[in-house]
C-alpha positions in Angstrom: -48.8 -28.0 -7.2 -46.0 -27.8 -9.0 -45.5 -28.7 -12.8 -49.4 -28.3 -13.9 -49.5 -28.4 -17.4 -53.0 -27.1 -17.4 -53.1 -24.3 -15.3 -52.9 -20.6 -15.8 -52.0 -17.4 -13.8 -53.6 -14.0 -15.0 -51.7 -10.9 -15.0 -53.1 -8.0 -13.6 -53.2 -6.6 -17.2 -55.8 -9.8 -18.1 -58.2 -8.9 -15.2 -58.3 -5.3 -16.6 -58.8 -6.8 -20.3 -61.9 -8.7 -18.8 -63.2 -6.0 -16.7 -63.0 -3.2 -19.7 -64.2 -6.2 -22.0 -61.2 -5.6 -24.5 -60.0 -7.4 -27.0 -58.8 -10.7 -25.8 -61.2 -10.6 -22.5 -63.0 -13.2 -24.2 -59.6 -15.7 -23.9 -59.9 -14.9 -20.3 -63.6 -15.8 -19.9 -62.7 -19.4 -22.3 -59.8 -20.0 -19.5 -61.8 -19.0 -16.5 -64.8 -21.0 -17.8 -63.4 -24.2 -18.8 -60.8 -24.4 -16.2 -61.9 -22.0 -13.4 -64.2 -24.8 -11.2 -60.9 -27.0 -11.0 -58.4 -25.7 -9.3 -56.3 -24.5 -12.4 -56.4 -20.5 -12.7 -54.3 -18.1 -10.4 -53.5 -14.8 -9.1 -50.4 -13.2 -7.5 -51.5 -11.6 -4.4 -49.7 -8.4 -5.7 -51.9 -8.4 -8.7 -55.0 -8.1 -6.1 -53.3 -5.3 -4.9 -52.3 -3.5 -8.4 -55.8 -3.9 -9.0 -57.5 -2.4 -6.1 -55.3 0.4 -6.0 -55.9 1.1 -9.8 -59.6 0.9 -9.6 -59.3 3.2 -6.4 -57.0 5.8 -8.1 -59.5 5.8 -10.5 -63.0 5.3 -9.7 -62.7 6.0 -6.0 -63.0 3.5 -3.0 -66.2 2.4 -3.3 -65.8 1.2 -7.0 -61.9 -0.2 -5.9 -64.0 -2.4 -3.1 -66.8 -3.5 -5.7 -64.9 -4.0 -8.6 -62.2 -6.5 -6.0 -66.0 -8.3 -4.8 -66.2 -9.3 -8.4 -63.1 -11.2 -8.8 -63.4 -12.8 -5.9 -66.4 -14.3 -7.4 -64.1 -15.8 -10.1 -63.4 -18.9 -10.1 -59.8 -17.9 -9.1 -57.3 -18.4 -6.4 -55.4 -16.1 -5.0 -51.4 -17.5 -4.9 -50.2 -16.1 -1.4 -46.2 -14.5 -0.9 -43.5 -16.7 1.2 -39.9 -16.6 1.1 -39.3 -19.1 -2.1 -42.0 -17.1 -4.4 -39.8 -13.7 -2.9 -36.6 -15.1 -4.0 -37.7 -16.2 -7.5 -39.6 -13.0 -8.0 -36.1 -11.2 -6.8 -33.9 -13.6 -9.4 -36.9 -12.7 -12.1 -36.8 -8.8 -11.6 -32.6 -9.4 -11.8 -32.6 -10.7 -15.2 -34.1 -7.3 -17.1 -36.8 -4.3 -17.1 -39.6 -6.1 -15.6 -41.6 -4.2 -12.7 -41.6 -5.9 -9.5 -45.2 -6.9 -9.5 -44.4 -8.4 -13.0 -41.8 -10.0 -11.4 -44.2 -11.7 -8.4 -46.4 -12.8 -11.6 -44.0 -14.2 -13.2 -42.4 -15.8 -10.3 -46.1 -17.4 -9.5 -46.6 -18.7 -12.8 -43.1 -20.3 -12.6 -43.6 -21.8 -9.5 -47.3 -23.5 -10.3 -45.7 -24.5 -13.7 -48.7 -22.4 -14.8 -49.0 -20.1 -18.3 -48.7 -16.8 -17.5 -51.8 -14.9 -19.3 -51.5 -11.0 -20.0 -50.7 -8.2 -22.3 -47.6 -6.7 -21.0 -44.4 -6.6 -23.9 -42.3 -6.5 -20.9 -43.0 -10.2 -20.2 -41.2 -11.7 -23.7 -38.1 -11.2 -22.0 -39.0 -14.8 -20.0 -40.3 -16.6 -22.7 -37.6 -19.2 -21.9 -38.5 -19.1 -18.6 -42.5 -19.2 -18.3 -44.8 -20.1 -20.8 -46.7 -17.0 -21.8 -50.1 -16.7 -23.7 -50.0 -13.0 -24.6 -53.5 -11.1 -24.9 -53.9 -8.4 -27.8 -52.0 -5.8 -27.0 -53.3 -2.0 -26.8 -56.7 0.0 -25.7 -60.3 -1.5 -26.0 
């Protein structure tokens, strides 16, 4: 899998743009529909779980389980942890500020040789590490 050209992880900041259908959501939707059917769009496991625990602090339980029934609908697949993706995630979160769940994206992206998709500012510290294709930044 390594080395696509073509393929894309979202942050967990793009699957919040499409779910509050902010600006830039419709990027997402272009990637997901053009690309989504073929094997070519990803997740980080620990984005699932930022967004889950989001929705849930949020909107309650119910809405956290709902809203994580969507995505799974997506034309998405979830990129799984093992020890590789942990130590590139650990040498990421090393080199500056980022969170360690931006980390674990940006360790997944690296490893599928995927463009990483969000709207974080903390992510142009890797530019010369992952290709990034930055969302508009700020509220809906």
């Amino acid at each position: 899998m390594r080395g696509r050209a073509d393929s894309w992880v979202l942050d967990t900041s793009a699957l919040f743009c499409l779910k509050g259908a902010e600006p830039g959501a419709d990027g997402v939707e272009r990637i997901l529909r053009r690309h989504g059917g073929e094997d070519r769009v990803f997740v980080s496991f620990i984005s699932m779980m930022e967004f889950y625990y989001v929705v849930h602090r949020e909107m309650g339980e119910a809405e956290a389980r709902r809203a994580c029934l969507r995505l799974k609908q997506l034309p998405i697949h979830v990129m799984e942890s093992d020890e590789e993706l942990g130590l590139a995630a650990a040498r990421f979160k090393s080199l500056g500020r980022l969170s360690v769940a931006d980390a674990w994206v940006a360790a997944t992206a690296e490893r599928i040789g995927a463009v990483l998709v969000h709207k974080d500012p903390e992510f142009n510290s890797l530019a010369c590490h992952v290709r990034l294709q930055p969302l508009p930044f700020g509220p809906g």
